[in-house]
C-alpha atoms as an extended CHARMM CRD file, in Angstrom:
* protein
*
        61  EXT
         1         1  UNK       CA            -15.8040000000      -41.4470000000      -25.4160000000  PROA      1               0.0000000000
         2         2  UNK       CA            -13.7100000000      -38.3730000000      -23.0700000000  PROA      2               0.0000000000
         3         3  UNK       CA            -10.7910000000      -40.7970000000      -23.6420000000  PROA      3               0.0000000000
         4         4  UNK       CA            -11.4190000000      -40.2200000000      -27.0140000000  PROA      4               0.0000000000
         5         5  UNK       CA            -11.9780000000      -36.4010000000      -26.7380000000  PROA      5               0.0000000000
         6         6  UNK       CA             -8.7750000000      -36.1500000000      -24.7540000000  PROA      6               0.0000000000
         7         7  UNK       CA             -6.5390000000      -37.9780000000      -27.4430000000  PROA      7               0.0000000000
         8         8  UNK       CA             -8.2590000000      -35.6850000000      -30.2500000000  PROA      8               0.0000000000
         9         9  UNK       CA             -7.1790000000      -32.3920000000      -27.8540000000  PROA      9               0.0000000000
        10        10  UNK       CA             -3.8000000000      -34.1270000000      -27.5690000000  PROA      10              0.0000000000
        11        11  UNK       CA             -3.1780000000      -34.5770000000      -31.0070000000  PROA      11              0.0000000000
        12        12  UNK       CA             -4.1550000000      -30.6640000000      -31.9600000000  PROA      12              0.0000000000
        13        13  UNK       CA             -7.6820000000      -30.8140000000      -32.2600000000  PROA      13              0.0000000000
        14        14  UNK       CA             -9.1100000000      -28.1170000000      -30.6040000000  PROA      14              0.0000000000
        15        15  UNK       CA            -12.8630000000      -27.0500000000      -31.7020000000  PROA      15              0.0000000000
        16        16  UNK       CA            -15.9740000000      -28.8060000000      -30.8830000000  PROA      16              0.0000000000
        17        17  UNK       CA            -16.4310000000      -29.3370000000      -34.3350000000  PROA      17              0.0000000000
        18        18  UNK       CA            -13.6640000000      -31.4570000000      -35.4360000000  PROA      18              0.0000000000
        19        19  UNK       CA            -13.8420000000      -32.8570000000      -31.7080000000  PROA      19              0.0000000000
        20        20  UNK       CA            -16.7930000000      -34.0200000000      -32.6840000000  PROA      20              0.0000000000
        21        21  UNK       CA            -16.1900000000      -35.1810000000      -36.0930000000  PROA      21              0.0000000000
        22        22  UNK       CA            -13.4160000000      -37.4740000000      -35.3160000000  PROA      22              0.0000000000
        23        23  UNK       CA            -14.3620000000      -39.0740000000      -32.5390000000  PROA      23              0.0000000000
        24        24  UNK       CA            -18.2360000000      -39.5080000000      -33.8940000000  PROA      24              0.0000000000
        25        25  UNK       CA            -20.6340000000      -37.6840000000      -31.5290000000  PROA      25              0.0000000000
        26        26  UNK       CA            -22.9810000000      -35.0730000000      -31.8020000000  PROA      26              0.0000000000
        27        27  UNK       CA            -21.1910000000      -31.4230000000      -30.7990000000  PROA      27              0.0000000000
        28        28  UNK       CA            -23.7600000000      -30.9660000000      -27.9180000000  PROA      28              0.0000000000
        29        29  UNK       CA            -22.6330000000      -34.4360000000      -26.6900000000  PROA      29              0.0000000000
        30        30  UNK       CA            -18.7230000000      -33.7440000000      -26.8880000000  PROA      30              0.0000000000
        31        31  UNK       CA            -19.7840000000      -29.8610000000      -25.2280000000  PROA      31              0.0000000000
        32        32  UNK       CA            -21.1660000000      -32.1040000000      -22.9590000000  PROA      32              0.0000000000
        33        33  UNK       CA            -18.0020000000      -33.5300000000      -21.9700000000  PROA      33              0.0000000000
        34        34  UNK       CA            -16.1210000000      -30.8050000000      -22.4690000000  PROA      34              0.0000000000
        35        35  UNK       CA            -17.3420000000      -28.9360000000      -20.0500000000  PROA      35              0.0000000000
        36        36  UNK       CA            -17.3110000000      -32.1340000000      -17.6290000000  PROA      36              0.0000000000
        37        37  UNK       CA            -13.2390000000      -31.7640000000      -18.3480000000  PROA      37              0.0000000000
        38        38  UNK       CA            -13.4690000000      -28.3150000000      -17.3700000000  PROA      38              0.0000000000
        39        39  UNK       CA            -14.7890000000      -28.7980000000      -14.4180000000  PROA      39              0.0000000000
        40        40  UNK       CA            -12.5320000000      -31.5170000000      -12.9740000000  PROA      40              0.0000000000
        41        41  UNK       CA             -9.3910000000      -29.2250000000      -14.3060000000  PROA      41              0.0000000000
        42        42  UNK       CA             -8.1730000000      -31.6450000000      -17.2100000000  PROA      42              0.0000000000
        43        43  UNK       CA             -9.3620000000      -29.4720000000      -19.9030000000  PROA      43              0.0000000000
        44        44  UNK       CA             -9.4780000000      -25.5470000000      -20.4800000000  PROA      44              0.0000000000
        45        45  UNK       CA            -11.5450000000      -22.9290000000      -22.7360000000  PROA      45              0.0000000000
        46        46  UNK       CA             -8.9670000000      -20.4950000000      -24.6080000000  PROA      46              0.0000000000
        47        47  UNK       CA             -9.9360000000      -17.6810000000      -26.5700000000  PROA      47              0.0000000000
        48        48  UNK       CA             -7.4130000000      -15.3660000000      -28.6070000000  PROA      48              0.0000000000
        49        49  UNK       CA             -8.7920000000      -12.2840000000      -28.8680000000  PROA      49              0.0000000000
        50        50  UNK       CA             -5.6860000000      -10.8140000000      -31.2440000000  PROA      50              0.0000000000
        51        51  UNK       CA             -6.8760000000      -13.4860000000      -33.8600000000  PROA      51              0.0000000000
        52        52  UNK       CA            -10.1780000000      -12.4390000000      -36.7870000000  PROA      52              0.0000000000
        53        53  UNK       CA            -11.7710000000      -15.7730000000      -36.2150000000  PROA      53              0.0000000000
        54        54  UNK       CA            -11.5230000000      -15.5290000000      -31.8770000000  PROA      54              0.0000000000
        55        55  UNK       CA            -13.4190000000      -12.3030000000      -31.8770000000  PROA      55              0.0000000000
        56        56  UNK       CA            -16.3050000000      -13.7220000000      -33.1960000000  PROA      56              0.0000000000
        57        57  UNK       CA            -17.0740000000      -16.0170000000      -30.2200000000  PROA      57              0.0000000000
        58        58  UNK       CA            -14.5400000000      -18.8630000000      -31.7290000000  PROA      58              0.0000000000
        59        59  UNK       CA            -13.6230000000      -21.0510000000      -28.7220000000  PROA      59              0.0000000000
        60        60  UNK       CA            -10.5490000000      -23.5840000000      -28.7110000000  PROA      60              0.0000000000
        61        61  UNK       CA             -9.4600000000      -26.1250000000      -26.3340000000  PROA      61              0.0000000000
């Protein structure tokens, strides 16, 4: 499955939601991960604040 995360996030996907939607896991599963990839440095949290949809808490990766 983070294989599968980390080809989504390669191929432009970048919210939890679609994450989750294409690879077929539950979004708490694929935060899960997510924040496993943080941690190891492979994956990071960016947040726009110059954008409408960023300022309401809207988290890409």
């Amino acid at each position: 499955m983070v294989n599968n995360i980390i080809e989504q996030i390669a191929s432009g996907e970048n919210t939890i939601n679609t994450i989750s939607l294409k690879v077929g896991e539950k979004d708490t599963t694929v935060l899960y991960s997510l924040e496993k990839l943080m941690e190891i440095g492979l994956v990071e949290k960016r947040k726009c604040i110059t954008e409408e949809k960023n300022r309401k808490k809207h988290s890409t990766f």
